[in-house]
C-alpha positions as CSV (number, residue, x, y, z in Angstrom):
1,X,-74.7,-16.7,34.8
2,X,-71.3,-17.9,33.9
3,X,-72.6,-19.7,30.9
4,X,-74.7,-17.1,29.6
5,X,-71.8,-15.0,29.5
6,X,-69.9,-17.3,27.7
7,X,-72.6,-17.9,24.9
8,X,-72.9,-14.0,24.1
9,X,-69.3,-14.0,24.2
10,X,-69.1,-17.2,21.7
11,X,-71.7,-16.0,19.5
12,X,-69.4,-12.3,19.4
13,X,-66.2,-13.0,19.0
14,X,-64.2,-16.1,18.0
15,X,-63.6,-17.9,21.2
16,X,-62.8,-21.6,22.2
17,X,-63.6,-22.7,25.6
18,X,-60.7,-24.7,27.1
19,X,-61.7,-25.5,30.5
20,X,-61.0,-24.7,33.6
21,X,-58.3,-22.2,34.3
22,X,-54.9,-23.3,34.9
23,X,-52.0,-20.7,34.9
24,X,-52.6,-16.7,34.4
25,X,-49.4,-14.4,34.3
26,X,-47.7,-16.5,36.8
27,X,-49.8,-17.5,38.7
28,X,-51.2,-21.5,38.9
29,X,-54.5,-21.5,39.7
30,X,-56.1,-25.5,40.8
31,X,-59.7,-25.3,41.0
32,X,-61.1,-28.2,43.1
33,X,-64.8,-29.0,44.9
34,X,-63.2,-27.4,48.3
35,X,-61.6,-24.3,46.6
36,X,-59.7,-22.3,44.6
37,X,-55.9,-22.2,44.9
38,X,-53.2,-19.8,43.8
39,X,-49.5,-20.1,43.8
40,X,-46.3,-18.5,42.0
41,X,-43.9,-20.9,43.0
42,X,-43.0,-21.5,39.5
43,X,-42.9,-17.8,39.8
44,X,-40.7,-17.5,42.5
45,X,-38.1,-20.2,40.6
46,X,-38.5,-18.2,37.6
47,X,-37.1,-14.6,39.1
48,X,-34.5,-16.4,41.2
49,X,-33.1,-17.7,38.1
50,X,-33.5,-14.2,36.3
51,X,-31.8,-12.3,39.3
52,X,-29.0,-15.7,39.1
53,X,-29.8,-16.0,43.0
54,X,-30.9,-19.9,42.6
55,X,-27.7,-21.1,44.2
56,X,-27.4,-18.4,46.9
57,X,-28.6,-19.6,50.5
58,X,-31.5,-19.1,51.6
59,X,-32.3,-17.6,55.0
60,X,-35.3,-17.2,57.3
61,X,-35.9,-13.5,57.4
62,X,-36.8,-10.8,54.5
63,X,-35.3,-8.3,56.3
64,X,-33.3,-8.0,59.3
65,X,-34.4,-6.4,62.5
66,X,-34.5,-2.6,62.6
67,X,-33.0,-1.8,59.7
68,X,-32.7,1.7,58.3
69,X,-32.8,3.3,55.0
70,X,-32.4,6.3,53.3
71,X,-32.5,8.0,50.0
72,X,-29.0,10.1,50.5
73,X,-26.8,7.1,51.6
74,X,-23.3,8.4,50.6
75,X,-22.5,4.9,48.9
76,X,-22.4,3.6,45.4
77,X,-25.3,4.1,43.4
78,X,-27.0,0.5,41.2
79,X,-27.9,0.4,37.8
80,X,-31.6,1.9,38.6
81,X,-33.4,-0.2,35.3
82,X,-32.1,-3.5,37.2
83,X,-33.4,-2.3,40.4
84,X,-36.6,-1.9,39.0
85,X,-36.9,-4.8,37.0
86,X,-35.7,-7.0,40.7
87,X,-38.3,-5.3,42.8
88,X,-41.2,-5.1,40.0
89,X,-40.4,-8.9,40.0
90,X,-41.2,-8.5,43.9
91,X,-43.8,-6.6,44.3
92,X,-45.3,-9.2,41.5
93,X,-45.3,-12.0,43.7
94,X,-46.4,-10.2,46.9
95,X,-50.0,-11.1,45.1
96,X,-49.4,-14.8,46.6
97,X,-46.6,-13.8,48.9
98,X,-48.2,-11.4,51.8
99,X,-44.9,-12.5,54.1
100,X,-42.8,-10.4,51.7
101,X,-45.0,-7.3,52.2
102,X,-43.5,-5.4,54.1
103,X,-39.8,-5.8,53.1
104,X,-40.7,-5.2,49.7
105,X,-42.5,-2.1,50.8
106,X,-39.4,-0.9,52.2
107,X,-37.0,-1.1,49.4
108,X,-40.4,-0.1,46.4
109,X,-39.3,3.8,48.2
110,X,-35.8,3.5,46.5
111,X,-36.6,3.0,42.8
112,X,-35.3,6.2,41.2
113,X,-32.1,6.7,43.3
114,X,-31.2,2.9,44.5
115,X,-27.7,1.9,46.8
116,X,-25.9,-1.2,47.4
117,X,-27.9,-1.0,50.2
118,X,-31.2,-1.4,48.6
119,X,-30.2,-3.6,46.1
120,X,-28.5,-6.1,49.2
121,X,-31.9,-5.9,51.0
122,X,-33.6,-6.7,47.5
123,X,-31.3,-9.7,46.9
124,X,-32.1,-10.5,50.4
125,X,-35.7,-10.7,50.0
126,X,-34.9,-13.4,47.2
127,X,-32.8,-15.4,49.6
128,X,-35.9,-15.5,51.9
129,X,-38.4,-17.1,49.3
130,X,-35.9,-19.8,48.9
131,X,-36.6,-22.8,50.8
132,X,-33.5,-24.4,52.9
133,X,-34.6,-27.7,52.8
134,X,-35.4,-28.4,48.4
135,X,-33.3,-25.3,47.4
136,X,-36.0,-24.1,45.3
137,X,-39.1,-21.5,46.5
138,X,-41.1,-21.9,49.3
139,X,-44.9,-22.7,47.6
140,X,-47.4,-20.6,49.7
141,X,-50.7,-20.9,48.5
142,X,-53.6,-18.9,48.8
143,X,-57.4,-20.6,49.1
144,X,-60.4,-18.9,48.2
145,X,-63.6,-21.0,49.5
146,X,-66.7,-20.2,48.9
147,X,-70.5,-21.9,49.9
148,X,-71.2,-23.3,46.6
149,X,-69.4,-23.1,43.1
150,X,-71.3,-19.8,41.7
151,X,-70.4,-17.7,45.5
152,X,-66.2,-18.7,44.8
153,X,-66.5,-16.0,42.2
154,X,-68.2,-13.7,44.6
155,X,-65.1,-11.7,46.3
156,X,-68.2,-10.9,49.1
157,X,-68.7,-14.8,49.8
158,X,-64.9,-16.0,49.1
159,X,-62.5,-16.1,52.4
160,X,-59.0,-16.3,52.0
161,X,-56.6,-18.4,53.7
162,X,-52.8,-18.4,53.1
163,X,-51.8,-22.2,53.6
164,X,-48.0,-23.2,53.9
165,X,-47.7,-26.2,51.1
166,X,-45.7,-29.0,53.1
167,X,-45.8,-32.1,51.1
168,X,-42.8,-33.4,50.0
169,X,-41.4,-34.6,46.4
């Protein structure tokens, strides 16, 4: 099916076939017999340079226990286009990241009026997808295993699995 595809698509339009995928918009993708896997741990590196929070420590939580926010906090208002750009970045890597879910959920509600508040638990939330231990992201992947090659396409067939990466450098 794949291959027909690809031949009506050749034969249309100027197109070079350059194997198997290998990064899309951020995200690595390593296709192997057992499965495909996703990661945005270069990702991950990438927006905790842009937000300069590379050298900040890391910490075990995204947010802390019972925390509360509104949208009339009496405190100093943020720069909202940073704001956005921070948790855009976020909600980005939520696509490989479902442990940030939530917390990013939380602070999405504050993007056209955002605090110090906010923008602490945003920062925070960065902190957390450090790892302690190599200073850099933690690399969570996601596999998607299918029966045979042609059903890892099929989202019906496909199962997904988040995996904690722990081999070392």
């Amino acid at each position: 099916m794949f291959e027909e595809f690809k031949e009506v698509m050749t034969k249309e339009f100027e197109m070079t076939d350059i194997g198997l995928m290998a990064y899309y918009l951020g995200i690595e993708v390593n296709q192997r017999e057992d499965g495909s896997f996703i990661s945005q741990a270069g990702y991950a590196r990438e927006i905790l340079r842009k937000f300069r929070m590379d050298n900040s420590k890391s910490i075990n939580t995204p947010v802390e226990c019972g925390v509360k926010l509104s949208k009339h906090d009496e405190e100093e208002k943020v720069y909202p286009t940073f704001f956005k750009s921070l948790v855009g970045s976020l909600r980005y890597l939520t696509c490989t990241r479902p442990d940030i879910l939530y917390a990013v959920g939380l602070v999405s509600r504050y993007m056209e009026d955002p605090t110090t508040t906010h923008l602490k638990i945003a920062k925070r939330i960065l902190r957390y997808i450090k790892d302690k231990r190599r200073k850099i992201a933690v690399d969570v992947e996601i596999t998607v295993k299918g029966v045979n090659a042609e059903d890892q396409h099929n989202p019906n067939v496909a199962e997904w699995n988040p995996t904690l990466r722990t081999d070392r450098a």
